[in-house]
C-alpha positions as CSV (number, residue, x, y, z in Angstrom):
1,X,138.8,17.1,230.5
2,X,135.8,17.6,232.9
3,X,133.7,15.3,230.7
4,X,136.8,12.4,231.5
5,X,136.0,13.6,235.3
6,X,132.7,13.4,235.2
7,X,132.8,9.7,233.1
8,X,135.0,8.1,236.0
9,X,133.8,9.3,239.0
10,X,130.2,8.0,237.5
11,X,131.6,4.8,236.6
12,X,133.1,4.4,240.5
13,X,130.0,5.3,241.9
14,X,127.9,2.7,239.2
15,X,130.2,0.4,240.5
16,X,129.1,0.6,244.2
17,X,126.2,0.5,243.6
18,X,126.4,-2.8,241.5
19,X,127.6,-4.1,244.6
20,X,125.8,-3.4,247.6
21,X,126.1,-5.0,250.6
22,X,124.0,-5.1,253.9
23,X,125.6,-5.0,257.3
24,X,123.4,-7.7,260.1
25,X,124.7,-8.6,263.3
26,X,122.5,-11.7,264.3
27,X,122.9,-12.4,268.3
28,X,121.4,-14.8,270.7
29,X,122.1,-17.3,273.1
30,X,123.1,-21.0,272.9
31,X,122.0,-23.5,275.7
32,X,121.2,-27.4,276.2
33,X,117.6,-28.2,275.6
34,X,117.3,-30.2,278.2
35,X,117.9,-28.4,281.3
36,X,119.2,-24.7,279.7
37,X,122.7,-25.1,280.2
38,X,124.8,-22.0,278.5
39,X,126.7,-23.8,275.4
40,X,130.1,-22.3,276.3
41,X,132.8,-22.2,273.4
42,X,130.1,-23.5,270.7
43,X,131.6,-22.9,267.0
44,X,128.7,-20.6,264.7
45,X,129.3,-19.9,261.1
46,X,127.0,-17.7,259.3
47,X,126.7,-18.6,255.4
48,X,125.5,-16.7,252.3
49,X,122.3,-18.7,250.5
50,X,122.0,-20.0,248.2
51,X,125.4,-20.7,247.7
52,X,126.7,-21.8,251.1
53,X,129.5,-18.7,250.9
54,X,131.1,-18.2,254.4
55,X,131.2,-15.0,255.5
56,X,132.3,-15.1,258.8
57,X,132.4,-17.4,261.7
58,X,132.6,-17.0,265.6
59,X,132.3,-18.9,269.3
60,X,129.9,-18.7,272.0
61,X,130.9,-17.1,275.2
62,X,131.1,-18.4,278.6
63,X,127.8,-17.7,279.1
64,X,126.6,-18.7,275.9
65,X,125.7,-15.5,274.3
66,X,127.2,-14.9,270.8
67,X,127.1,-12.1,268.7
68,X,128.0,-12.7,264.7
69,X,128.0,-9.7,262.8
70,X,129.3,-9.3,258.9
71,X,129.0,-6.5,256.1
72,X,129.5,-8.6,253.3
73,X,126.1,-10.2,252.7
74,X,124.9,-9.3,249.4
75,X,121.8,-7.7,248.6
76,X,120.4,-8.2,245.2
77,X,119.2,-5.8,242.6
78,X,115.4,-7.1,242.5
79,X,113.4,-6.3,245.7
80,X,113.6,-10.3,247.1
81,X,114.3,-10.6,250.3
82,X,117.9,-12.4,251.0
83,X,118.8,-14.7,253.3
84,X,121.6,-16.2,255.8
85,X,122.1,-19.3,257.2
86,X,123.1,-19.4,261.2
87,X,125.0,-23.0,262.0
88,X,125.8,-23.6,265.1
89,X,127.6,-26.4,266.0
90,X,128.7,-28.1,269.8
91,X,130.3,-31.5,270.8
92,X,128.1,-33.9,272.2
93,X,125.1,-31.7,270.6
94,X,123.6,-32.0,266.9
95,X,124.2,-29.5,264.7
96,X,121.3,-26.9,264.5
97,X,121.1,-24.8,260.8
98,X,118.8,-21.7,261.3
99,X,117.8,-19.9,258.0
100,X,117.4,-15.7,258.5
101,X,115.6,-14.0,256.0
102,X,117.2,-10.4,255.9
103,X,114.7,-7.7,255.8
104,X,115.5,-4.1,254.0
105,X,116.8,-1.4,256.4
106,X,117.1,-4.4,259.1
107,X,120.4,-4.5,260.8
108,X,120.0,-6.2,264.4
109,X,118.3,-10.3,264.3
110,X,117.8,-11.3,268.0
111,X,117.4,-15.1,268.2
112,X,116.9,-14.9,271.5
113,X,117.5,-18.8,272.5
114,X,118.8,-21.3,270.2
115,X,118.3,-24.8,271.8
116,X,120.7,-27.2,270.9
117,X,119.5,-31.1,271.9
118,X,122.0,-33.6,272.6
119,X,123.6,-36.5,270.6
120,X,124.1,-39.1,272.6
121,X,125.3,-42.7,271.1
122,X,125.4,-45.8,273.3
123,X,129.2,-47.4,272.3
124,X,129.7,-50.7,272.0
125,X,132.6,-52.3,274.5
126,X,136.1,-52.0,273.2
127,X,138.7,-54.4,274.1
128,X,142.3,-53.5,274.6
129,X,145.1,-55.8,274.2
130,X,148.8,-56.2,274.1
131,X,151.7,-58.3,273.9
132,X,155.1,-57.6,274.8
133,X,158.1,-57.4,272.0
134,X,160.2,-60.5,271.3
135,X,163.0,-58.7,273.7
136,X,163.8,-55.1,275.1
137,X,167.0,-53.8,275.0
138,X,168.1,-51.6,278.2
139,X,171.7,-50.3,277.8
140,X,174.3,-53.1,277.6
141,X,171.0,-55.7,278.5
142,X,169.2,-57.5,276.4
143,X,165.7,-59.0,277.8
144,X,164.5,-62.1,276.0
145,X,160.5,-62.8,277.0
146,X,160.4,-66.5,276.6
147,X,156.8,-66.3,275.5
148,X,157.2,-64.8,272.3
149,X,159.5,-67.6,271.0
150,X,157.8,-70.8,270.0
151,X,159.6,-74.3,270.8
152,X,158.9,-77.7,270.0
């Protein structure tokens, strides 16, 4: 009976270690290139290369600090060094994709500040137009617009 004991608990424990996983918490601050304005409710998503797996996603605050931190970002076998991708994302900005490369026994990434530059696209001029219905009925009226009808 001890040697069934001994079997599963060895089996458990080769289990987590098949499936390690680091902690990070990656912080920093988001603000407009052009004249450091704090990015205030900017979306970040952090993603697990090479496969693009979302592991967790987050806002900016009000001043634009941000703080993204996750446990489940795997760490392989072989002594590679794994890595993270930090998008962050902002109307009116472009999108700005920052690869981390997670170092062993590493917990805390300070990107200090992440400049977003702005997307700005000159529109072209819309024109809006309308026409009234045939005839609009209010109650026990009926409206006729005498436009809408052609005669001969």
């Amino acid at each position: 009976m001890p040697s069934i004991r001994r079997t599963i608990l060895l089996f458990i424990l080769c289990s987590f270690v098949i499936n390690a996983h680091a902690y990070i918490n990656v912080k920093g601050r988001l603000a407009c290139a052009t004249d450091d304005t704090p990015l205030s409710g900017a979306t970040l998503r952090l993603m697990q290369l090479p496969d693009s797996t979302l592991l967790i996603g987050t806002y900016s605050d009000k001043d634009g600090n941000f703080s993204i931190a996750s446990s489940r970002v795997s760490t392989s076998k072989s002594k590679e060094p794994q890595k993270v991708l930090l998008i962050a994302s902002y109307m009116g900005y472009q999108t700005v994709e920052k690869v981390i490369t997670i170092r062993h026994k590493v917990e805390e990434y300070d990107l200090k500040d992440v400049y977003m530059q702005e997307n700005t696209h000159i529109l072209g001029e819309a024109l809006v137009s309308a026409t009234p219905p045939p005839m609009l009925i209010k109650g026990d009226t009926t409206e006729y617009f005498a436009d809408s009808y052609k005669t001969q």
